[in-house]
N, C-alpha and C positions, 0 to 999 in steps of 0.2 A: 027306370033303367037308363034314362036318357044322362044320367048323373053318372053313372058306371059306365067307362068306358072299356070295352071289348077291348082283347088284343088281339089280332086274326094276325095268320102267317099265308099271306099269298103265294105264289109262284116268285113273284116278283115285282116289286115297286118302286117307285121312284125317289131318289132322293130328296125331293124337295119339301118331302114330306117332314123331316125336321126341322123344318124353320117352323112348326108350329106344333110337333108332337115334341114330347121330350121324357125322359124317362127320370122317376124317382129314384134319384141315388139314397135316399136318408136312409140310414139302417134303423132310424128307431120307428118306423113304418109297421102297425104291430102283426096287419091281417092280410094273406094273402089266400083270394078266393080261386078255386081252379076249379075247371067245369069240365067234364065228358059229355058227349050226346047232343041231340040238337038242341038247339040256343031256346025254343019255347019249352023242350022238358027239364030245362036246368033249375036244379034245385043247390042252394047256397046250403053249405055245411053248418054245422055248429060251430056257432064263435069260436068254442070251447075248445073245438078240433084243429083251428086254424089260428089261435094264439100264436103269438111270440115269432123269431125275424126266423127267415128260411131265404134259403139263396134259390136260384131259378132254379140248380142243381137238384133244388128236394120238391120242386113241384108235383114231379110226377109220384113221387114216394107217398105224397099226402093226398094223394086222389085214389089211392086203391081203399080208403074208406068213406069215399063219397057216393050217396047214392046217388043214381042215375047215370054212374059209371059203364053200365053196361047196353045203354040205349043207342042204339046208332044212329048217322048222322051223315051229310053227303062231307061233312068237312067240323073239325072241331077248333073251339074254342080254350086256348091252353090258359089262360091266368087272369084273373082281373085282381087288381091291387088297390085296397082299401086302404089310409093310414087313419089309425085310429089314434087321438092324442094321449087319450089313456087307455093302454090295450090289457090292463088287468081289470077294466069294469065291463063287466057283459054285456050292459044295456046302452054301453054306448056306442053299437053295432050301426043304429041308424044315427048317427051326428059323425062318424065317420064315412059312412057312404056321401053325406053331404060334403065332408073335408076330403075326397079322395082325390088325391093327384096324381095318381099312376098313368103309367104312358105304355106305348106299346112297341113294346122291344122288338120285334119282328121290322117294323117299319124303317129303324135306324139304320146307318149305315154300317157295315161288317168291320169298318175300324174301329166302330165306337164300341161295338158289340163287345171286339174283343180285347179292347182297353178296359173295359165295364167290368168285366171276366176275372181279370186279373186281382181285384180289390176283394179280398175275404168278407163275409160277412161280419167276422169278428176281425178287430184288425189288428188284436194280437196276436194271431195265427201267421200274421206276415204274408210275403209274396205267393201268389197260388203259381207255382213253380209249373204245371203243368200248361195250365194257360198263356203263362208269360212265352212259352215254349211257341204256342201256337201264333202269338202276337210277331214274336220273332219271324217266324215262318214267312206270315203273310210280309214281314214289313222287307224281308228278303225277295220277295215273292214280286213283291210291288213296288219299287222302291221309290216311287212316284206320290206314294201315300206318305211318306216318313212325313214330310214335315206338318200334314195334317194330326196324325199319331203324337207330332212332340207339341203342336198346338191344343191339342184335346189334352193330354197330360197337364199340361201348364195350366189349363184352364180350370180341371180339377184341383190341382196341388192349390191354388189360390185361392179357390172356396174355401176347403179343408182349413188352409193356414187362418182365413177369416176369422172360420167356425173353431179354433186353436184344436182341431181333428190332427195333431201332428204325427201318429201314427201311418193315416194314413198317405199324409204329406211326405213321411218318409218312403213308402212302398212305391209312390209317382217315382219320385225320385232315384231309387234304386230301378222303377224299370226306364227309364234314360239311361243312367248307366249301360245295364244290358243291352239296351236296342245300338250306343254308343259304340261301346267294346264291337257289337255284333256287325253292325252295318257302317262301320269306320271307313271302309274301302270304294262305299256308293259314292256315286260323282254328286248327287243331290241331299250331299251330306250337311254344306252348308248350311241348307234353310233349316233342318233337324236342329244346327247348331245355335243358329239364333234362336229356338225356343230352348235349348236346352240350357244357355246363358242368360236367360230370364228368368229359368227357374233357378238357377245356381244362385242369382242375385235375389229372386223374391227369399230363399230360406237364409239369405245373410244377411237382410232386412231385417229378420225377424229378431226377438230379444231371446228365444232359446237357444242356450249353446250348445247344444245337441244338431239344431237346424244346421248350425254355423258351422260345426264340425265338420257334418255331413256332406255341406256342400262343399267346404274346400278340400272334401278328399273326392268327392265326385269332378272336381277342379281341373285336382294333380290328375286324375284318368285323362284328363279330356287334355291334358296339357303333354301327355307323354304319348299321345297319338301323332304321328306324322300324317298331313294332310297334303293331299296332291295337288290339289288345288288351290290356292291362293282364296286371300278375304281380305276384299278391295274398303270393305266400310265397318269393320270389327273392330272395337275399341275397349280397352282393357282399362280406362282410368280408375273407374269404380270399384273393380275389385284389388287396383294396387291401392286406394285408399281406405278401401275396409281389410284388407290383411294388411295392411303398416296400421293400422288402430287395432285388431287383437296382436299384434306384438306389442301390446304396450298394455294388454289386458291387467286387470288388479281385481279381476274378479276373486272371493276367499277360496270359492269350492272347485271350480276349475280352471284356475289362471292358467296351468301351466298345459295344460290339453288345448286353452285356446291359443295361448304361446306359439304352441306348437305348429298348430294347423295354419296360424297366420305366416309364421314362416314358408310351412309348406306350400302355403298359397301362391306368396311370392317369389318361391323357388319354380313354381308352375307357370307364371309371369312370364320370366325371365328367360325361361324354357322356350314357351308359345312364341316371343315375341323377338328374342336375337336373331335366331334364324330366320326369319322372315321378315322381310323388309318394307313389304307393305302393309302389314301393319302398324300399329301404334308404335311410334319411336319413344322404346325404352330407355334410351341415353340423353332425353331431354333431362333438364335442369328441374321442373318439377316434379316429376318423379324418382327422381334419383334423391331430390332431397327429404322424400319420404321412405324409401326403401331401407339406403346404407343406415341412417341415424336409427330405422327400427332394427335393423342386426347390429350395430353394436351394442343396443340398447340391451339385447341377450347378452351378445360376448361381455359386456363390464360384468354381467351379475357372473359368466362363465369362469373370470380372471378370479374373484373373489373365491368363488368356490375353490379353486384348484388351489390357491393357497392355503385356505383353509384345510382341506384335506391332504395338502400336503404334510402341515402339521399334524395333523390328528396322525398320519400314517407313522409321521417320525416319533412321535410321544406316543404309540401302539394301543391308541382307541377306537383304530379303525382300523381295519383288517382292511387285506387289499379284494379280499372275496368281499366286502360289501362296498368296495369301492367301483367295480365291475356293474357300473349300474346299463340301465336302457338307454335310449337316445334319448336327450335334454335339450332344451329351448338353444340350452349356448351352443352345441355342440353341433348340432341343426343351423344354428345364424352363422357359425366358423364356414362348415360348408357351404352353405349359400355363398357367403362373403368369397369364396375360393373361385366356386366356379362361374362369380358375376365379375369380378375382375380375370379370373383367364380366360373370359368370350370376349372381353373388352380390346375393341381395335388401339392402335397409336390415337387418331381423335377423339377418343370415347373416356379415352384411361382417365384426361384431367374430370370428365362427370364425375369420377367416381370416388378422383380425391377430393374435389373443392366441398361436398356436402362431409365428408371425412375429417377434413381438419377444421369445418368448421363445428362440428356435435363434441369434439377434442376441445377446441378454446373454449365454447359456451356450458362446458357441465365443468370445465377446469381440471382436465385428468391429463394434463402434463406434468403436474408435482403433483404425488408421487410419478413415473414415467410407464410404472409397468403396464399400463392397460397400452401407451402406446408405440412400445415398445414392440409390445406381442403382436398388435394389431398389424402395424408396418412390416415387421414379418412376413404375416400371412401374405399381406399386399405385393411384396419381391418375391413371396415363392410360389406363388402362383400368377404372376403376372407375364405372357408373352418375356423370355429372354431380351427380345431384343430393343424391348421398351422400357427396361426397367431403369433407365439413365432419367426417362422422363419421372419417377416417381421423387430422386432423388435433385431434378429441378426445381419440380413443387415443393418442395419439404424446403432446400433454400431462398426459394421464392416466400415461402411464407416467415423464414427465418427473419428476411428482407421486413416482412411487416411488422414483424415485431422486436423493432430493435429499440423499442421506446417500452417494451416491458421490461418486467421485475429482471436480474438476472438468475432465479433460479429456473424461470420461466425458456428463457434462451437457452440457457443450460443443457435444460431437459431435452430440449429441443435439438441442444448440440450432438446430446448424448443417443439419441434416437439417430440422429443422421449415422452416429460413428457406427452404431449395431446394423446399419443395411445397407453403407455405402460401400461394403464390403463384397455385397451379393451383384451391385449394378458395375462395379467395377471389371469384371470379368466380360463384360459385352461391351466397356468404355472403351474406344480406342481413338485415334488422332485427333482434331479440337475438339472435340466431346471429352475427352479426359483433362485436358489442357484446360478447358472454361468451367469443369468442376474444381481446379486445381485453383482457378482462378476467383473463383466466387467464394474460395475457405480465404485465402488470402486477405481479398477484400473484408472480410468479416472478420480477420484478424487486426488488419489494419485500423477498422473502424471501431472496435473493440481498443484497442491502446489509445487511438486519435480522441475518443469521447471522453477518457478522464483522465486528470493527470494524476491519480494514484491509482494504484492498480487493490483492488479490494479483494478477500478472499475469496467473494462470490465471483468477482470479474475475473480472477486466476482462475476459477473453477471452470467457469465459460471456454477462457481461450484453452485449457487443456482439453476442453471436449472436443474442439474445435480440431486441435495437433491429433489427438487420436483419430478425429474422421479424415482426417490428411493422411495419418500413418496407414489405417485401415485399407483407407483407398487405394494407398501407394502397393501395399502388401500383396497386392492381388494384381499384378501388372508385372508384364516380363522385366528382365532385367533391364534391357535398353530400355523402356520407356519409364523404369525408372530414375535412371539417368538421365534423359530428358527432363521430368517434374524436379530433382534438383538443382540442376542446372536453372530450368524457370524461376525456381525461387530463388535462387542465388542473384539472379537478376533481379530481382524485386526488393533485395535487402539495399536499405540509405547506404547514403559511401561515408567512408569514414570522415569527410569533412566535415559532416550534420554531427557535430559535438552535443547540440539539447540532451534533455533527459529524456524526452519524448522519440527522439530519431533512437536513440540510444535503448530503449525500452522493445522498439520497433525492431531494434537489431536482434535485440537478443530472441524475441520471440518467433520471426520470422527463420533465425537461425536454430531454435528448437525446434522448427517444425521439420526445414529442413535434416536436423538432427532424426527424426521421426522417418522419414524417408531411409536414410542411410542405414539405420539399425535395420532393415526389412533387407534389405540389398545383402545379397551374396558376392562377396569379389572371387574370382577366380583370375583373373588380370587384372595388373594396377595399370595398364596403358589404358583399355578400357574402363577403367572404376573413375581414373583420373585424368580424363581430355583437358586437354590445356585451357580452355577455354571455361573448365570449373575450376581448375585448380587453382590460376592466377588468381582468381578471385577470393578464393578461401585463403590462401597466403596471403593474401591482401587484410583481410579480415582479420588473420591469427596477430599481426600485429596492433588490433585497435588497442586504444588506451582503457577501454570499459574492462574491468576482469571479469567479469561474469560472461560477456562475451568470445573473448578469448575463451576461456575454457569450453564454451558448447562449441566453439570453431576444434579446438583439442579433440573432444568427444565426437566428433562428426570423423579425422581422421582414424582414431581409435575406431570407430565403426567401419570403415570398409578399408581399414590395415591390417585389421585382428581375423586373418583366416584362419586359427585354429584354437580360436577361442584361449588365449594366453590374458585378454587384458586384465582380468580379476591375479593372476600371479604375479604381473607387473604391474598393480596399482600405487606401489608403494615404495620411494627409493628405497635399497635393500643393497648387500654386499653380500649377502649369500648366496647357498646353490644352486636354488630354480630345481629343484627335483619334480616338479611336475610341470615344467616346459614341456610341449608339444613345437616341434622343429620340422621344418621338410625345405631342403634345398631349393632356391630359386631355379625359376625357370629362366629359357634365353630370354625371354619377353620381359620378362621382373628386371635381368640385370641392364638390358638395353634402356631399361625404363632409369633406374637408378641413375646411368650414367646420363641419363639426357635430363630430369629431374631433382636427381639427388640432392645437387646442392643449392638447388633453390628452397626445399624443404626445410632442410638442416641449418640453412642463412635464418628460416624464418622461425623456426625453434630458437634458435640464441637470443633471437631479438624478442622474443615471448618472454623467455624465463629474464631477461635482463629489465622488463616494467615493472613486474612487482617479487616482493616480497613473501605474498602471500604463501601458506604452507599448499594449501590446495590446488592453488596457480600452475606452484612449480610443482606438485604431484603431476596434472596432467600434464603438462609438458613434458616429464620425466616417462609416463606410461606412453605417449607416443612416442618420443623417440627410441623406446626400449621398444617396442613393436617395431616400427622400421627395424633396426637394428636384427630382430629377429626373423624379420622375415624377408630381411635383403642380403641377411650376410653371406658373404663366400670370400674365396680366395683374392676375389676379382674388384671386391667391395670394400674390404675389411682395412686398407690403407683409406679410402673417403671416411669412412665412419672414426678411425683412431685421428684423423683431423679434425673430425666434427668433437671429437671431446676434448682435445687441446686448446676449439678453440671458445669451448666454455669456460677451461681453465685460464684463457687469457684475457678472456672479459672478466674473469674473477679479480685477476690480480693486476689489470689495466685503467678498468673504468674508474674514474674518480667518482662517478653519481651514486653510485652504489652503495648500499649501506654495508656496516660488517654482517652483521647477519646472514644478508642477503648473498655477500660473496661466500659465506663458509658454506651455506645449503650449495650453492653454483659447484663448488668444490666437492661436495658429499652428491652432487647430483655424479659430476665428472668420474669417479672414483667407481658409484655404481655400475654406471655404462661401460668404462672398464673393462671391469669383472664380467658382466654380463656378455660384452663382446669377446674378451676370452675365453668363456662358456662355452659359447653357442658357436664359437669357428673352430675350437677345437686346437688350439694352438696352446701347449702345454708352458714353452718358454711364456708367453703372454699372460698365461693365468701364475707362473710362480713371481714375476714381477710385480704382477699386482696385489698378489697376496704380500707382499713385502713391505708395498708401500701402505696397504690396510693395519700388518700388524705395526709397523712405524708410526703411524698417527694413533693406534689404539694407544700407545704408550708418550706419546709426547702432545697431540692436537688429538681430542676424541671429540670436538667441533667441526672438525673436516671429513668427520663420519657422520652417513647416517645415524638416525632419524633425523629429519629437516628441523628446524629449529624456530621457535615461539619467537617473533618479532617482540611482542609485548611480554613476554617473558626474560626476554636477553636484555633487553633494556639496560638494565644497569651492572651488566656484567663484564668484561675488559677482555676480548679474545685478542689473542696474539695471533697476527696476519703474517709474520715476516716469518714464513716459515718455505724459504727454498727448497730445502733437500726434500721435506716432504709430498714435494709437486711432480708431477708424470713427467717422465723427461723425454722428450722426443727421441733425441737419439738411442736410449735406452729401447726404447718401441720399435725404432729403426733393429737393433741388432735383434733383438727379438723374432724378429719375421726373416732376419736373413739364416739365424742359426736355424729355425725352424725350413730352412731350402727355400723359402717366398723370397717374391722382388721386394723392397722396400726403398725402389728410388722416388716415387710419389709421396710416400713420407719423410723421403731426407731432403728433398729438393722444396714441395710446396709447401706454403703457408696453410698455420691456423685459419679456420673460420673463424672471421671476425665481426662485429655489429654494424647496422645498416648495410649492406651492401643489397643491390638492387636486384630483382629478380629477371633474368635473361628467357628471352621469349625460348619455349621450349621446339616450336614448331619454325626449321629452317627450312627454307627454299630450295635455297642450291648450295651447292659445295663453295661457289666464291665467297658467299656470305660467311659459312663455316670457319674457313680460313679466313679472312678476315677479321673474323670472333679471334681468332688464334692470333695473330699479327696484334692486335691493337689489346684485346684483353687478356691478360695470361693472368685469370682469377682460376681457382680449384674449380669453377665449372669447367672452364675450355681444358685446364688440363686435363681434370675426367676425363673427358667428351674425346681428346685427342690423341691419349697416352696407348703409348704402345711395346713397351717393354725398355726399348734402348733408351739413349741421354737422348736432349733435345738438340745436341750437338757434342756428340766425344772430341771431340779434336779438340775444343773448350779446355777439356779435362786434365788436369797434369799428370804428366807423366803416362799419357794412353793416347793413342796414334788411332784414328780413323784408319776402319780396315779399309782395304783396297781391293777390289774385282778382279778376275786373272786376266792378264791382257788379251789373251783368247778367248772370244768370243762365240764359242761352238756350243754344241747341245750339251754336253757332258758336261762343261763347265758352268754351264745353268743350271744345272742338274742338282751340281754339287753344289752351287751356292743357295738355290730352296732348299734341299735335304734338311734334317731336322738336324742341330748339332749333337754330337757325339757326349758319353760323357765327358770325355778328357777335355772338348774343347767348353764345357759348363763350366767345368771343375775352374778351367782357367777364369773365365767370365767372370766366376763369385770371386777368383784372387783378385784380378783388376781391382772388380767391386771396394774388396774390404782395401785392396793401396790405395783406391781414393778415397774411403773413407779415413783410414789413418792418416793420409795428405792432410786431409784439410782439418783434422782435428788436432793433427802434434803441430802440423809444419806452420813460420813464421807467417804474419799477417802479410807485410812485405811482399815475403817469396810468393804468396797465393796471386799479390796485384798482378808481380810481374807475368807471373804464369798464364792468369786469366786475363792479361791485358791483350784486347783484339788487336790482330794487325789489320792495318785499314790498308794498307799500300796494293798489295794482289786483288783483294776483291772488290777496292775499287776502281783498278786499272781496267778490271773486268767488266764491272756494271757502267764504267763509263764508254768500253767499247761497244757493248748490248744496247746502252741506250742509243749512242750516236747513229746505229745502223738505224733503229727504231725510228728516227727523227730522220733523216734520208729517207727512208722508205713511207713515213708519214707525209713530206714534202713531195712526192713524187703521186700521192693517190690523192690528196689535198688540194681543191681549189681556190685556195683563201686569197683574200686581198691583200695588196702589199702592205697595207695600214695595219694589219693584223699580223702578218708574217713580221714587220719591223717591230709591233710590240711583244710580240713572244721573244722576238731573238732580245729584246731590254731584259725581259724577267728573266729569274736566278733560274737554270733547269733545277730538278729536283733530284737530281744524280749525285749535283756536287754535293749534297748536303751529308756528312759524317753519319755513318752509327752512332749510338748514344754507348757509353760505355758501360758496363757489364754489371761492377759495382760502382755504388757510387758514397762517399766517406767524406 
């Protein structure tokens, strides 16, 4: 008996008794002996009866056929446990009393008991759901016990795993969970959680993937618990380096299960570890460099798929009902990837891309671009709004690193900025926009600066390059897109850098800038066009590069064209615009013309007069027929019918010119025209020109549209000497006066002519203005100062400067603002036409003597103004006699004549 050990249940005992009792957990344990009555009438059943494993649960069930059951006793004896090695041989009853390791479960401690409890005899039966109940209880009950509870669990689950018992390795494990979920809210939760993080880690240790499963779903429980308490020495590296290794799983049977759960894991990570900041920093450099590269490592195989299936769906071998699958590794790392960069602060975001673009260069999934195309995507739409300028730093930062690669490679890269510098754009505002503005630049500059031919692949670059400029621009209010052109326009070389290289620089800089414009809405050309871009683009419209000029053409074309006309005016033409779109300038449009106008129209003549070209002179022709359309009025329509006289008189003036070249400048001439008679609606204007159209259709059909082949006309002989069929000014002139309009600005000013200098559009003051008027009398000052009347009638033969009534009283002010009468119009337009018949029938002579100024009266006058002026200046004047006697030597400047009028 000494070999048998008893199990007695006392009242109560101490625990210390476990450090030397222990209880057999083996299930294959084959005999268990149970005894009634006192301990010297106990008699031992039949092996026979006591075969095979029985849980404490059926002790008592297997004593109501034991004799001696019915003997009594002050106290009894419930179980002695025998392990037999072979419990199907009978006779080997006594070699298992000698092998017997049974313990006595009464003496253990009531956690162990009822942790014991919980493990089925069979352990395919799984959790004994009753008892787990009661473990719960206690550990509620007690909460002082848990983390003994989760060290006793852990201690079993790692025999078990030894023993590869992985059944009941799972049962440990699920009851953590429960105790987990149950007592989440106990303050003495942590130390539960340290054993419960050992076991997590001892079953992801292991090489079944079921274990592995297991734990990382027992993980994500433990990861989606908010805890109150802080874990000052909790370290999560181990498990972000075994779930970034099964996201990279290649197992045949269940890659995609363990896929899965490795993402899951690290979505559990991510979770535990952002918001809490004493733990493990998740934003370090080595863990981040295992995380991001294991989810895109899903999302590439994610990209694949979806094209694929996109095909399959358009070629109809896949139905979209078998497309509707479950959640998949990618679509799990897409998530992940979403909600690890939108917890990511401003410091954190560069973690997230520098391990990003580097898994992008080293697998080489820039060419093709779609993986990072899509990827960068997710990264701006789920990235904090107001940090998404920093994604699109990094991206040129890294652009910056590889300017020494392939150029499809940059490309790619270009082409990736342009898809999401769209998104960052909308939070870009003051030098944040301006240094993105400025980093495309630079990388276009250094892009033309690196080679001196431009290649298909490097053309391909720098268009990527203009649409992430356009993109960007696109997404910005109007003023600050007017700001990024203007920037660039300062960055474009001046035109005295002739190279091929500055010259190459122009034009692409001025494409981009072109990129910019097209996005812009005008709604005012005072706003569209501040002086301070526009001298500059005037500037430009004259370079000698043609390809130049015309993106400087096409850049006006773009914020001239408010109603989308430039496609029906691409082409000279003398027909009838039936799908013109027209709306009346505003007071702002015509203020702008007249202070504008003819600095534009200077630099159009000087455009179309460098080249030849048919294409050249197309866009020159589609912008000034834009202006034209969208400036004309009553008020304008004399500036403009001088702007085409005085193409026709660089046609028929310049000697540099080729013939060709003059008959297009004529067939341009002749277009605008018509087109200006069109669109102002002045009926005498359009039958005059239809006059002069059908006269050349019959004698010069050179002087008409279509523009004409330089290399074509070569050797063919036009006849230039053709007067009668040229626009006659005065012809234009009666035009507008039969039609009721003023037309002294067209009979008095000159054509626009070549070179003339562009006049600062922004004056000061009024004295400056008039002095513009005094010293320059060009068609700008006249615009700028014209007012209906002569510059001087008294001038005029035959018309007296009216006179004021010599009373002075209200009435007679009255009457002199009033608006005139008709009768006193009707008179005005006679004057009108006698001076025009004056100077057209009457002798040359008679005109000298008529317009010869008299100098006698008004300079008797300015010599009496100035003389007070010179008294009255010697009387507030301190000056030295040395200086009073040099002034009184020099000529005053009173004595000095008028210049006279004409001069012959």
């Amino acid at each position: 008996m000494a070999l048998i050990r008893c199990c007695f249940e006392p009242p109560e005992l101490p625990e210390f008794f476990d450090s030397f009792v222990q209880k057999c957990t083996d299930p294959s344990c084959g005999i268990r002996l149970a005894c009634h009555g006192p301990f010297n009438q106990m008699t031992s059943p039949p092996v026979s009866q006591s075969m095979g494993i029985a849980s404490n649960d059926d002790t008592d069930k297997s004593m109501d056929d034991w004799p001696g059951r019915s003997g009594g006793a002050m106290f009894t004896y419930r179980c002695i446990h025998v392990c037999l090695p072979n419990p199907s041989n009978r006779c080997a009853f006594p070699y298992a009393l000698l092998g017997c390791c049974g313990c006595c479960s009464a003496l253990r401690p009531r956690y162990k008991r009822l942790v014991d409890n919980i493990f089925p005899v069979n352990p395919e039966d799984g959790l004994v759901k009753s008892n787990m109940e009661k473990l719960t209880f206690y550990s509620l009950s007690s909460p002082d016990k848990l983390d003994r509870i989760g060290e006793y669990l852990y201690q079993k689950a790692t025999k078990d795993i030894n023993r590869k018992r992985y059944k009941l390795a799972e049962i440990a494990m699920e009851a953590m969970d429960l105790l987990l979920q149950a007592c989440h809210a106990q303050t003495t939760l942590n130390l539960f959680v340290e054993s419960f993080l050992r076991m997590v880690q001892k079953l992801l240790e292991d090489s079944n993937p079921n274990l592995k499963i297991m734990a990382t779903n027992s993980f994500v429980k433990f990861a989606n618990i908010n805890e109150d308490t802080p874990s000052y020495h909790r370290r999560y590296d181990f498990f972000i380096s075994k779930f970034s290794s099964m996201c990279h799983s290649d197992a045949a049977s269940m890659r995609d299960s363990l896929r899965l759960a490795g993402i899951k894991g690290l979505q559990g990570v991510i979770r535990k570890t952002v918001s809490d900041d004493l733990v493990e920093n998740i934003w370090a450099a080595e863990h981040m460099e295992k995380i991001v590269p294991s989810l895109l490592f899903n999302m590439q195989f994610c990209v694949n798929v979806m094209f694929v299936k996109k095909n399959l769906l358009a070629s109809g071998d896949l139905t979209p009902v078998e497309d509707a699958t479950n959640v998949t590794p990618p679509v799990l790392a897409e998530e992940v990837l979403r909600e690890l960069v939108g917890r990511a602060s401003f410091g954190h975001i560069r973690s997230v891309l520098k391990p990003l673009l580097t898994h992008l260069d080293r697998h080489e999934l820039w060419v093709p671009n779609t993986f990072a195309i899509h990827t960068f995507r997710i990264v701006m739409i789920s990235i904090q709004p107001q940090y998404s300028y920093t994604v699109v730093e990094t991206l040129m930062q890294h652009l910056d690193n590889n300017f020494k690669s392939s150029p499809k490679t940059r490309t790619s890269l270009a082409v990736v900025l342009s898809k999401i510098i769209a998104i960052a754009a909308g939070e870009s505002v003051g030098p944040s926009a301006l240094d993105i503005i400025n980093n495309l630049l630079t990388h276009l500059r250094t892009s033309v600066s690196a080679t001196s031919e431009i290649t298909p692949e490097e053309s391909q670059y720098q268009e990527a390059l203009i649409n992430a400029l356009g993109e960007f621009a696109n997404h910005h209010p109007d003023y600050q897109k007017i700001e990024i052109m203007l920037f660039i326009m300062n960055t474009v070389p001046d035109l005295s850098k002739k190279s091929k290289g500055d010259q190459m620089l122009q034009n692409i800089l001025l494409k981009s800038l072109l990129k910019v414009g097209t996005q812009y809405s005008t709604v005012s050309f005072e706003k569209a066009f501040p002086a301070s871009f526009l001298q500059p683009l005037l500037k430009m419209a004259r370079a000698p590069h043609d390809p130049t000029r015309m993106v400087v053409m096409q850049i006006l074309q773009a914020l001239l064209d408010r109603h989308q006309n430039e496609q029906v005016l691409s082409s000279v033409s003398v027909k009838s615009y039936p799908a013109l779109s027209q709306e009346p300038p505003s007071r702002s449009d015509i203020i702008f013309t007249h202070k504008y106008g003819a600095d534009i129209m200077h630099a159009l003549i000087d455009s179309m007069a460098l080249s030849d070209r048919v294409d050249a002179l197309s866009s020159s022709f589609n912008t000034a027929a834009l202006l034209i359309v969208e400036m004309s009025c009553n008020e304008t329509v004399q500036e403009f019918l001088l702007f085409i006289l005085g193409i026709q008189q660089v046609a028929n003036t310049a000697d540099t010119l080729g013939i060709v070249h003059k008959c297009s400048l004529h067939a341009i001439s002749i277009g605008l025209l018509v087109l200006i008679s069109r669109v102002s609606g002045i009926n005498n204007l359009l039958e005059y020109a239809q006059k002069i159209v059908d006269a050349r259709r019959e004698e010069a059909t050179h002087y008409l549209p279509p523009l004409l082949e330089p290399k074509k006309m070569s050797g063919k002989n036009l006849n230039l000497s053709l007067p009668h069929l040229a626009i006659d000014k005065l012809a234009l002139g009666e035009c507008l006066q039969n039609a009721g309009m003023d037309a002294q600005r067209l009979n008095t000013g000159a054509p626009y002519a070549l070179n003339q200098t562009d006049h600062p559009g922004h004056r000061h003051s009024w004295v400056e203005s008039v002095s513009n008027q005094l010293t320059q009398r060009n068609s700008s000052a006249d615009l700028t100062v014209y007012n209906g009347d002569g510059d001087s009638v008294s001038s005029s033969p035959g018309v007296c400067k009216k006179l004021l009534a010599p009373e002075f009283n209200f009435d007679a002010m009255k009457r002199a603002l009033a608006e005139p009468t008709e009768a006193i119009k009707r008179e005005q337009r006679e004057r009108q036409m006698q001076i025009v018949r004056t100077f057209r029938e009457g002798e040359f002579d008679d005109l000298i003597r008529r317009t010869e100024p008299k100098h006698d009266l008004i300079q008797n006058r300015l010599n009496e103004l100035f003389n007070s002026l010179a008294v009255e200046r010697q009387i507030t004047q301190s000056d030295t006699k040395a200086a009073s006697l040099q002034a009184s030597n020099e000529k005053p400047i009173y004595e000095t004549n008028f210049p006279e009028l004409f001069y012959y």
